[in-house]
PyMOL CGO cylinders between C-alpha atoms (Angstrom):
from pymol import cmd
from pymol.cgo import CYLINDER

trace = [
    CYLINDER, 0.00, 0.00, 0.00, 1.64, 3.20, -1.11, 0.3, 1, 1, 1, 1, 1, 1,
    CYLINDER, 1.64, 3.20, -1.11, 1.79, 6.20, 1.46, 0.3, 1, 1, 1, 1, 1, 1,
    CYLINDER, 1.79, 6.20, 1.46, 0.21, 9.23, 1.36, 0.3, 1, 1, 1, 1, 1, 1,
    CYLINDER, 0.21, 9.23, 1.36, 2.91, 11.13, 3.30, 0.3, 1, 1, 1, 1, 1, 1,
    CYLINDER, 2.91, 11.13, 3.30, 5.88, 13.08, 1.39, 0.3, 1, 1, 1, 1, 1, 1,
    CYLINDER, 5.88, 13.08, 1.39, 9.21, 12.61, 0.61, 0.3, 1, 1, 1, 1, 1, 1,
    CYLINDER, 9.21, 12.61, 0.61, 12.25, 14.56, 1.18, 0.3, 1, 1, 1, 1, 1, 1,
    CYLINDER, 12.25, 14.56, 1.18, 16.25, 13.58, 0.29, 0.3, 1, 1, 1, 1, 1, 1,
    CYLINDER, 16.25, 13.58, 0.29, 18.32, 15.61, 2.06, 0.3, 1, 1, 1, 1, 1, 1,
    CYLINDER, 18.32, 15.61, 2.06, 22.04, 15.66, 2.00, 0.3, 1, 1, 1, 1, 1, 1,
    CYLINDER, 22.04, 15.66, 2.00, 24.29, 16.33, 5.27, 0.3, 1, 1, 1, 1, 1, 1,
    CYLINDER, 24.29, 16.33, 5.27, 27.40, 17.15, 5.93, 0.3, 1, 1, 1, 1, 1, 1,
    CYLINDER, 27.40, 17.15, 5.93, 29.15, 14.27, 8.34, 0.3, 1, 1, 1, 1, 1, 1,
    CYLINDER, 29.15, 14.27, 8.34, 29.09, 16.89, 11.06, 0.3, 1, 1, 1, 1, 1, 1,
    CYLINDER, 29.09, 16.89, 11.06, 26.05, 17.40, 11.16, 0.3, 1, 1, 1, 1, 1, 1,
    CYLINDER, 26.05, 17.40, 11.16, 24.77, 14.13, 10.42, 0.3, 1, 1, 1, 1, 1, 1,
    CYLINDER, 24.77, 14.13, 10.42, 26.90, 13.01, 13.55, 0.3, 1, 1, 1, 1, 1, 1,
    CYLINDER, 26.90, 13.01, 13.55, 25.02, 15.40, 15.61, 0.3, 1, 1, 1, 1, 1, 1,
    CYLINDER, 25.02, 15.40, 15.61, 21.13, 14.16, 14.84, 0.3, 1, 1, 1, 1, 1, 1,
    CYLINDER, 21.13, 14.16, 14.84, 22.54, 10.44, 15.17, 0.3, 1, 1, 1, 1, 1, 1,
    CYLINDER, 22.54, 10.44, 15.17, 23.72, 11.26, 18.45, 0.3, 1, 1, 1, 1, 1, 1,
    CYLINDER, 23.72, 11.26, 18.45, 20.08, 12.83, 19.17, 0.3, 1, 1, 1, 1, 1, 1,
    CYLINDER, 20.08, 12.83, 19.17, 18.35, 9.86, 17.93, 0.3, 1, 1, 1, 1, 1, 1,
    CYLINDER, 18.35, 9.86, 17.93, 20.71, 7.92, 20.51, 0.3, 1, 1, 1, 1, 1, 1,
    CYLINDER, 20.71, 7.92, 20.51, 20.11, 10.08, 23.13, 0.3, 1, 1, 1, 1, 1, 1,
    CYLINDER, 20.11, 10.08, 23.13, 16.07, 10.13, 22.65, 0.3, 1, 1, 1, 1, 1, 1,
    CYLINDER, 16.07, 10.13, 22.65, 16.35, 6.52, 22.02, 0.3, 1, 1, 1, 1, 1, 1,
    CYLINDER, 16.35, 6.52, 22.02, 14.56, 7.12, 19.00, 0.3, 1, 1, 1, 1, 1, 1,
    CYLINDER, 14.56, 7.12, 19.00, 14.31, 3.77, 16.46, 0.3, 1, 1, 1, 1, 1, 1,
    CYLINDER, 14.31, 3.77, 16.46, 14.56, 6.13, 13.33, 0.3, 1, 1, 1, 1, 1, 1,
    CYLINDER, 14.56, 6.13, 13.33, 16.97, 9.03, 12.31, 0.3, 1, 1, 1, 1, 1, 1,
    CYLINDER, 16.97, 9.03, 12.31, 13.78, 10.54, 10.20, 0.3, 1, 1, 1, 1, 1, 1,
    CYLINDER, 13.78, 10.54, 10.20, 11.74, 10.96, 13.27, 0.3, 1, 1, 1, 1, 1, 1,
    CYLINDER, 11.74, 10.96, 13.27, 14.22, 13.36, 14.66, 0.3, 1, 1, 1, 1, 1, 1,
    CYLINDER, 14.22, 13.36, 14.66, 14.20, 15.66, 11.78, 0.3, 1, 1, 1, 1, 1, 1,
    CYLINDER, 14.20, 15.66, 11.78, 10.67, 15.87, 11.71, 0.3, 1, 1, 1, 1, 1, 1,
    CYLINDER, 10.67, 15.87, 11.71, 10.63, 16.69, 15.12, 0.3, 1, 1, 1, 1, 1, 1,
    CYLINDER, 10.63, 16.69, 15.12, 13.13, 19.10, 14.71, 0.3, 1, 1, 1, 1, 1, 1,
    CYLINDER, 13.13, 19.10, 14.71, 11.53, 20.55, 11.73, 0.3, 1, 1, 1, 1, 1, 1,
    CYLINDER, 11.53, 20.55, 11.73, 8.14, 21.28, 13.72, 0.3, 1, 1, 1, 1, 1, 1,
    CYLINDER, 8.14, 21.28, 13.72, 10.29, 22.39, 16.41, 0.3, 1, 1, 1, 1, 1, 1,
    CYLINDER, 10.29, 22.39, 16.41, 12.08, 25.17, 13.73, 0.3, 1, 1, 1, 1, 1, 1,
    CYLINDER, 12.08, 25.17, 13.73, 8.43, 25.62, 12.01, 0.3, 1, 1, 1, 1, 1, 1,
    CYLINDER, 8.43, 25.62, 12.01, 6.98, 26.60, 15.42, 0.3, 1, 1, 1, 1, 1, 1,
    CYLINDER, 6.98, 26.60, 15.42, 9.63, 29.20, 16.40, 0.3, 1, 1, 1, 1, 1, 1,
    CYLINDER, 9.63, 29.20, 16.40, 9.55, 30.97, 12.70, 0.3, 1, 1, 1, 1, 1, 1,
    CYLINDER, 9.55, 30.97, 12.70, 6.14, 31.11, 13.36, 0.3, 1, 1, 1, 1, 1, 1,
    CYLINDER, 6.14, 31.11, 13.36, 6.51, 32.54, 16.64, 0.3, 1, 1, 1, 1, 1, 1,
    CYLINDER, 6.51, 32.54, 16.64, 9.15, 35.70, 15.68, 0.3, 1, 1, 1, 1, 1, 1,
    CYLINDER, 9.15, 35.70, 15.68, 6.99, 36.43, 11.95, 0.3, 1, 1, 1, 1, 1, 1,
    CYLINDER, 6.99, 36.43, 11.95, 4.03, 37.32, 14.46, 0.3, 1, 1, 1, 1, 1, 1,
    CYLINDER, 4.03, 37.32, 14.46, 6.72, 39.04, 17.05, 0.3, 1, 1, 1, 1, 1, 1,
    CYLINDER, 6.72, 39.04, 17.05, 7.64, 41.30, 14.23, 0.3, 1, 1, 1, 1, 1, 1,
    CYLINDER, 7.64, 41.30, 14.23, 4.41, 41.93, 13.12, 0.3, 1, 1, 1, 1, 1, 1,
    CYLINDER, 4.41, 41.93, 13.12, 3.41, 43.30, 16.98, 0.3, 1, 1, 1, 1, 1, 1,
    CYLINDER, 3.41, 43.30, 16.98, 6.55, 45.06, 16.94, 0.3, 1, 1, 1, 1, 1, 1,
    CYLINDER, 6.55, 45.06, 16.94, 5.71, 46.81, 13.95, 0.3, 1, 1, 1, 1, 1, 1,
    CYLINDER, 5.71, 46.81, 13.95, 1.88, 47.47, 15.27, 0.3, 1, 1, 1, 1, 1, 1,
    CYLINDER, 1.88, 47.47, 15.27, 3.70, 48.60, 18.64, 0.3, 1, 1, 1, 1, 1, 1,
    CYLINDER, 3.70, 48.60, 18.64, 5.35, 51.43, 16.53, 0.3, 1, 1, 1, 1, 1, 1,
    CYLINDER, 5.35, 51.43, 16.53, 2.19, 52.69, 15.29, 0.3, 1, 1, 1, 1, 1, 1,
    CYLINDER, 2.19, 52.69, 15.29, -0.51, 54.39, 17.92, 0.3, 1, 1, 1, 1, 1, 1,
    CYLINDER, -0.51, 54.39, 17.92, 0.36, 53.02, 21.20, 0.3, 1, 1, 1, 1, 1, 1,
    CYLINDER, 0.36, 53.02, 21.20, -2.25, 53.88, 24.02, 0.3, 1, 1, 1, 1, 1, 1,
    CYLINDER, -2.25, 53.88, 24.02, -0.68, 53.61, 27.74, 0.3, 1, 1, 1, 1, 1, 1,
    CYLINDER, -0.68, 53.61, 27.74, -2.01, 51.21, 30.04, 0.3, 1, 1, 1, 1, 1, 1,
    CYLINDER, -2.01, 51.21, 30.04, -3.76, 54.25, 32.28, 0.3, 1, 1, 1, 1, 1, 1,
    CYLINDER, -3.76, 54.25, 32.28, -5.39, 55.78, 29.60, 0.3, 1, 1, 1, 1, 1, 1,
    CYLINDER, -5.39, 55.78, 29.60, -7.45, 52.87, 28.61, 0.3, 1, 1, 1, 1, 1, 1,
    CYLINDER, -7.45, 52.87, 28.61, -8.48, 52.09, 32.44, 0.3, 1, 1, 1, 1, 1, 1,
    CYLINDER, -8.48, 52.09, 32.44, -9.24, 55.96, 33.30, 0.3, 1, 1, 1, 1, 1, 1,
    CYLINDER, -9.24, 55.96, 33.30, -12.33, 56.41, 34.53, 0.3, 1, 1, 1, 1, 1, 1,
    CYLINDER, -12.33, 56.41, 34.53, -15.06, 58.45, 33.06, 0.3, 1, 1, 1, 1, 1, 1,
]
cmd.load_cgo(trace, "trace")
C-alpha cells in the first residue's frame, strides 16, 4: 500500500549528520527521520513565533495607548 505522506532527500554534511545520530541515541529514537521531523516542527513553530513578534513590533510602533489611559475612569 503506497503512502500518502511526502518525501524529502536531504544531503548532510558528516558533522552534522553526527550530531542528529547522536540525538536519535540520546532520545532513544528507532529512526533518524523521526528526529528531523521533530526538529523541523520544532524550527516551524519558532519561525512562526518571531513572523508574528515582528508583526506586533511593527503594530507597537504605530498608535500606542498607555495602560492608564485605557483604564481611566469616566
Amino acid at each position: 500500500m503506497p503512502s500518502h505522506k511526502k518525501r524529502i532527500n536531504l544531503t548532510l554534511d558528516d558533522s552534522l549528520y553526527k550530531q542528529l545520530e547522536e540525538l536519535r541515541k540520546i532520545r532513544k529514537s528507532p529512526f533518524l527521520s523521526s528526529v528531523v521531523i521533530d526538529l523541523t516542527k520544532k524550527a516551524l513553530e519558532i519561525e512562526e513565533d518571531l513572523y508574528f513578534s515582528n508583526i506586533a513590533k511593527e503594530r507597537e510602533k504605530e498608535s500606542v495607548i498607555s495602560h492608564k489611559k485605557i483604564w481611566k475612569e469616566k
